[in-house]
N, C-alpha and C positions, 0 to 999 in steps of 0.2 A: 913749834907752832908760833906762826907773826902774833903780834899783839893786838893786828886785826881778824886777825880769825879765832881769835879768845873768845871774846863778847859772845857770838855766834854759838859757837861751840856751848857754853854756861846757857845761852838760856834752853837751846835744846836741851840740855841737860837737866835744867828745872823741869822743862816741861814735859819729860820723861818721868821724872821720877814723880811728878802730880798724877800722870795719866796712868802710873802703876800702882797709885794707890787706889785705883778704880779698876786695876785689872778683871775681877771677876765680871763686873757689871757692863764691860766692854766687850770681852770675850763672848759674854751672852751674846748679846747685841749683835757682834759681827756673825756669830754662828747661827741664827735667829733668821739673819738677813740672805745667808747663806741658803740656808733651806727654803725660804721663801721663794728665789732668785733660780734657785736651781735644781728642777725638782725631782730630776736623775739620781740628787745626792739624797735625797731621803729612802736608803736601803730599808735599813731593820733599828731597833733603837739600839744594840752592840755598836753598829759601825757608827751611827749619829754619837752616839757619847765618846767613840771615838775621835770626831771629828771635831767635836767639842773641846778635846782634851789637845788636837792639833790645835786648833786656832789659837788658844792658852799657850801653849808654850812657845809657838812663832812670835806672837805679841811680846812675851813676856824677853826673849833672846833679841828680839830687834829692840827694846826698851831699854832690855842691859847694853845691847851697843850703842845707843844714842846717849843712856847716860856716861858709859868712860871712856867713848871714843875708840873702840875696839876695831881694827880692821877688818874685814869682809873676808881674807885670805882662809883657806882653812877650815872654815866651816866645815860643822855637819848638823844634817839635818835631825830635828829632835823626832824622840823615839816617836811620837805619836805620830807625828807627821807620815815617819816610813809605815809604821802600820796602818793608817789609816790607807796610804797610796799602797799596801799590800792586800788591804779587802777590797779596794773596787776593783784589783785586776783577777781577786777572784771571782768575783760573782761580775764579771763581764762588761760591767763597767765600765765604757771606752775610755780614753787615757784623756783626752778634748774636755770630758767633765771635768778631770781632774786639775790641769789648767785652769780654765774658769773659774772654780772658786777658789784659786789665792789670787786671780785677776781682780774678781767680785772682791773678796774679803779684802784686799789693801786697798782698795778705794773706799772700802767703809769704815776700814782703822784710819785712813789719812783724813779722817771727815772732823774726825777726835783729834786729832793730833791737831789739824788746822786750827780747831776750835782753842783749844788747850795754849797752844803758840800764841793768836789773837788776844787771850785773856791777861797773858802775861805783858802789853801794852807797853813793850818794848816800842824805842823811835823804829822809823820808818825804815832806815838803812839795816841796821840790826835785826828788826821784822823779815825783812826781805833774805837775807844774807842766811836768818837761822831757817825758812820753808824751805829754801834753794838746797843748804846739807841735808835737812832731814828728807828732802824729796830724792834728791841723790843716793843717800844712805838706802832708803824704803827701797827705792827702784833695785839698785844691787843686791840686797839682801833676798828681795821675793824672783828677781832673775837666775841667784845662783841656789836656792833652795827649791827653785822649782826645775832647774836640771836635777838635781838631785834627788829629789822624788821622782822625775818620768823614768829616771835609767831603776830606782826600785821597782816602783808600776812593773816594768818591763821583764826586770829579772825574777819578779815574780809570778808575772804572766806567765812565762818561759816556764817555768816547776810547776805550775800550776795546771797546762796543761799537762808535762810528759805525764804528771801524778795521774789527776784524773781520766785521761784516757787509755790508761793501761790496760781497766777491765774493758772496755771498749775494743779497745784493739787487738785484745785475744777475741773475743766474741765477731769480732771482723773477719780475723783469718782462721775462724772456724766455717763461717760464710763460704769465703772463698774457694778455700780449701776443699768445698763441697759435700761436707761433714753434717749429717742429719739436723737438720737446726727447727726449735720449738718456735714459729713465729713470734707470739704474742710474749713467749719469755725474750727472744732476741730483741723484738721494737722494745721493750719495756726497760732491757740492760742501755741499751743505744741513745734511748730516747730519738729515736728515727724507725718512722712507718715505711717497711719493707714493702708492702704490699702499695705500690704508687709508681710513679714513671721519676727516673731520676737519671740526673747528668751526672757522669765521673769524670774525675780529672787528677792529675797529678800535677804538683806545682813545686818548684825548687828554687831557692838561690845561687848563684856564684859560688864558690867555696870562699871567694876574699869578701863578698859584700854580705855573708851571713851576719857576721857578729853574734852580741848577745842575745838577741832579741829574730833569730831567725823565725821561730814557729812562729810568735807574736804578730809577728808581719802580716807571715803566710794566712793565718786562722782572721785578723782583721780583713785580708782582699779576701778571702772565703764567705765571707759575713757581706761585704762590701757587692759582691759577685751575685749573689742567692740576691740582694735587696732590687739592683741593676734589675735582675729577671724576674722579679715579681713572685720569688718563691712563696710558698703558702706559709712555711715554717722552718725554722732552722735547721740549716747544712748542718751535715753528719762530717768531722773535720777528725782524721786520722795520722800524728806525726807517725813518720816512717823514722830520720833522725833531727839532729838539731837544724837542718837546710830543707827536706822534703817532708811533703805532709802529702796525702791523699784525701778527696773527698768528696762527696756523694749533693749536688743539690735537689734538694726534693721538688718535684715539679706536680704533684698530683695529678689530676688526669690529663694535664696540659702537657703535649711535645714538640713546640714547635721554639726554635732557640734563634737569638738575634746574634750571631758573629758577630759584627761590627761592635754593638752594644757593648757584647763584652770583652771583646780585644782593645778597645776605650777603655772599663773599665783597670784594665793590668798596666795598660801602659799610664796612664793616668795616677793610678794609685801605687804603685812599686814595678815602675821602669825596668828594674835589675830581676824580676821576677819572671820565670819562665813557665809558661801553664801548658798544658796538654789535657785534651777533654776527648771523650770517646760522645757515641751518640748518646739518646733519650730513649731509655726502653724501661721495662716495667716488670715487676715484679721481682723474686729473690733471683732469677735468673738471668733478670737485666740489670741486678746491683751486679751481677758477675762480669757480666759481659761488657758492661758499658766501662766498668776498671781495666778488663784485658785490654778495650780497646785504646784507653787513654795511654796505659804501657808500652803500646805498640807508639802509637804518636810518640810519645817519649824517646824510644830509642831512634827514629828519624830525627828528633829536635835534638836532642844532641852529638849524634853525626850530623848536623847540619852545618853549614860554615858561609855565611855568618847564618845564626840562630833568628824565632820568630819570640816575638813576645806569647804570642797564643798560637797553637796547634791543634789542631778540629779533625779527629781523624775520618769524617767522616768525607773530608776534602784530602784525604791523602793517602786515602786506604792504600791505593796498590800497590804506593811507594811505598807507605811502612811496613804494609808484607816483606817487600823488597830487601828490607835494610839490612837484615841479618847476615847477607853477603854481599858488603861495598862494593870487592873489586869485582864482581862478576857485574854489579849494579852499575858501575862508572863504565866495564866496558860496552855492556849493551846500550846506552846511554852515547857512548861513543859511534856504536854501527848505527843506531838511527838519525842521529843527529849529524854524524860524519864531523868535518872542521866550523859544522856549527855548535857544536859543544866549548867552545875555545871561551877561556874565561876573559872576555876582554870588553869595552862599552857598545862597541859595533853589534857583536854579534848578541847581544844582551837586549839591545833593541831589536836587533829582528826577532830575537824568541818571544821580547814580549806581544811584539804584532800578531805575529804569530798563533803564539794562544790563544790571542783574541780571537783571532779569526776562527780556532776550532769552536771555541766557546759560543760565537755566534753565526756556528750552523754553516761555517766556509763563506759568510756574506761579507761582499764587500763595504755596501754603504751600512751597514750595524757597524761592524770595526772601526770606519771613519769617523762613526759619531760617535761610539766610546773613546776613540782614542785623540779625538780633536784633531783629524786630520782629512787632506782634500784624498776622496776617494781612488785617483792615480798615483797618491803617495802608498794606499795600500796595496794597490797593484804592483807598486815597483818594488815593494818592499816584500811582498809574497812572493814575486820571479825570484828576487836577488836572494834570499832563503834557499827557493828549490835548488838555485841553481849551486848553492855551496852543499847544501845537502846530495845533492847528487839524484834526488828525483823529486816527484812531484808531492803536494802536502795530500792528494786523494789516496796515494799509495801507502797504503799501510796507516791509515790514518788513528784508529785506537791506539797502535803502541806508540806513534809521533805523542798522539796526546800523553801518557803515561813518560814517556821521556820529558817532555818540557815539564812537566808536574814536577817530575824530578831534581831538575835541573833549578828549579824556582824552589824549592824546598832545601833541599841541598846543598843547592849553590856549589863551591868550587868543589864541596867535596865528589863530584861527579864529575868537573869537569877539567880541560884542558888548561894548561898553563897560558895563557898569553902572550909568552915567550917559544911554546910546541915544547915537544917532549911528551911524555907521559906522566912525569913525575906529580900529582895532586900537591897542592901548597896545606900546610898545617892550617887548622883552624887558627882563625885571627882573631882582634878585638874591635872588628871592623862595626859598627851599630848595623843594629839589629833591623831586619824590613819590618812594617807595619804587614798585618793580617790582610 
């Protein structure tokens, strides 16, 4: 160390070892300020004396490195701290609180610190030189202690649920399973009223962007999802494994659901997250039905190529019926569409004209004004369809619609190479369409 970064270094070091002989009365203070500040963290008095015994030992471990100049490398975080970032992920606690107060709490240690450094009436250069490291030091110490606590948070989240929903999810697939179930014992294991109108869905990762913290994810857009729709009370959230969860949002007597809303919310909140939701029905036999139906969506989304962020089976029924035989599906797909099926930009624009135009009832000026175009551009563009199609969009008009469903859902996986042939190209990593 230069002999100008001595001085610096000594008087932090005083002023460490003054501000440790105050540690208890510090600790209060910052933990005190804490609670005040942030009132999420006032759980039960266990976890506060927890969180008491964190803020102590951070204090006290950044005090030991300001006084001997200890590098940053290598750190771990002290026991309380992980414990304390292990009870807020159990009692549900989002992880944003937990951020916040070592944000809150080192602005209210560095309040002392300043003070402590001021007292000590070191010249100006020296003054400046010794806030600069300890400001340094503070920043890096509460940036790499607080990775280190969210990946806890997290992996504990992660055990926290498989634990807890274990009795839950046998009491699920006794549900399902359609096995005599006690209502008011079922709502009661659940803590989810059976008797209500609810949305299912199934929701997954990637197998590479799972990580450790897949369920975590999932169970936050779950919570995130129910808040979106104004659910009355907390989703019924069921992992299947460490990537896929199931889950039920309760809608009480209300069934009417915003798509847009929440295909915002997925892609917004975990992009790499793939949902599929069945309709809004009600009672123990629409918690059935409305999970068959999210299943179904499911197996269309991932024979899909490329994939949707969200899947609504209520917009894809026929095709999802469908899926269970691709190549019978790609070829009848084939005879209605003829070489308009061809996976290429041309013919991708005319299908989406196209379904516009079933969508609005065969009229020409609706299509124009949905699709921002002069009304002779959707006339040229409806002949030049028939005429690759090989007859008119009047003929056979319900299964045309049911094939472009398809084709827009599915993507390549129904259709022709762009090249001809028959050969369907493998699923890509091509991004995903919007809902």
């Amino acid at each position: 160390m230069g002999m100008e970064s001595q001085e610096p270094a000594r008087e932090l070091s005083v002023s460490a070892a003054n501000i440790e002989s105050r540690l208890t009365e510090i600790s209060h203070d910052v933990w005190e300020h804490l609670l005040v500040e942030i009132p999420q963290i006032r759980v039960d008095d266990v976890v506060e004396g927890i969180l008491l015994a964190s803020v102590k030992e951070n204090i006290a471990t950044l005090l030991h490195i300001f006084e001997n100049d200890i590098p940053l490398e290598d750190l771990e975080g002290p026991a309380a701290a992980n414990e304390h970032a292990r009870r807020l992920a159990q009692r549900d606690i989002p992880v944003s609180v937990l951020i916040r107060a070592y944000r809150v709490g080192h602005w209210r240690f560095l309040q002392w610190c300043l003070d402590e450094l001021a007292r000590e009436g070191a010249d100006d250069v020296v003054s400046a030189a010794a806030n600069r490291r300890m400001l340094k030091v503070s920043f890096g110490y509460f940036d790499s202690i607080t990775e280190h606590v969210i990946e806890v948070y997290y992996l504990e989240r992660e055990r926290w649920l498989l634990g807890r929903t274990a009795k839950r999810a046998a009491r699920v697939r006794d549900i399902l399973a359609e096995k005599e179930v006690d209502l008011d014992s079922a709502e009661a294991a659940l803590g989810y009223r059976l008797r209500q109108n609810h949305l299912g869905f199934a929701a997954w990762l990637p197998a590479l962007t799972q990580g450790e913290a897949g369920l975590a994810r999932l169970d936050r857009l779950t919570h995130e999802m129910a808040k979106e729709l104004n659910c009355p009370a907390r989703p019924l959230f069921i992992p299947r494994d460490e990537g896929l969860a199931w889950a039920w949002l309760p809608f009480g007597s209300h069934s009417e659901v915003s798509w847009e809303r929440l295909s915002s919310v997925v892609e917004r909140g975990e992009p790499s997250v793939q949902v599929c939701a069945g309709s809004v029905q009600h009672g123990i036999e629409g918690f059935r039905s409305t999970n068959r139906e999210a299943l179904r969506a499911q197996e269309l989304a991932t024979a899909a190529s490329p994939g949707h962020w969200l899947t609504a089976y209520s917009q894809v029924a026929p095709v999802a019926l469908m899926c269970k035989n691709l190549p019978d599906l790609r070829n009848w797909v084939g005879r209605i569409l003829g070489p308009l099926a061809v996976d290429n930009e041309q013919c991708a624009q005319l299908r989406a004209t196209l379904q516009d135009f079933l969508t609005t009832g065969c009229s020409y000026t609706a299509t124009a004004s949905n699709e921002i175009l002069h009304k002779n551009t959707v006339h040229y563009r409806i002949r030049k369809a028939e005429k690759i199609m090989g007859h008119s969009v009047q003929a056979g008009h319900a299964d045309l619609a049911v094939a472009l469903l398809a084709v827009k859902y599915l993507g390549s996986t129904v259709m022709q190479p762009s090249g001809g042939g028959t050969e369907v190209r493998q699923r890509s990593g091509s991004p995903r369409h919007r809902h």
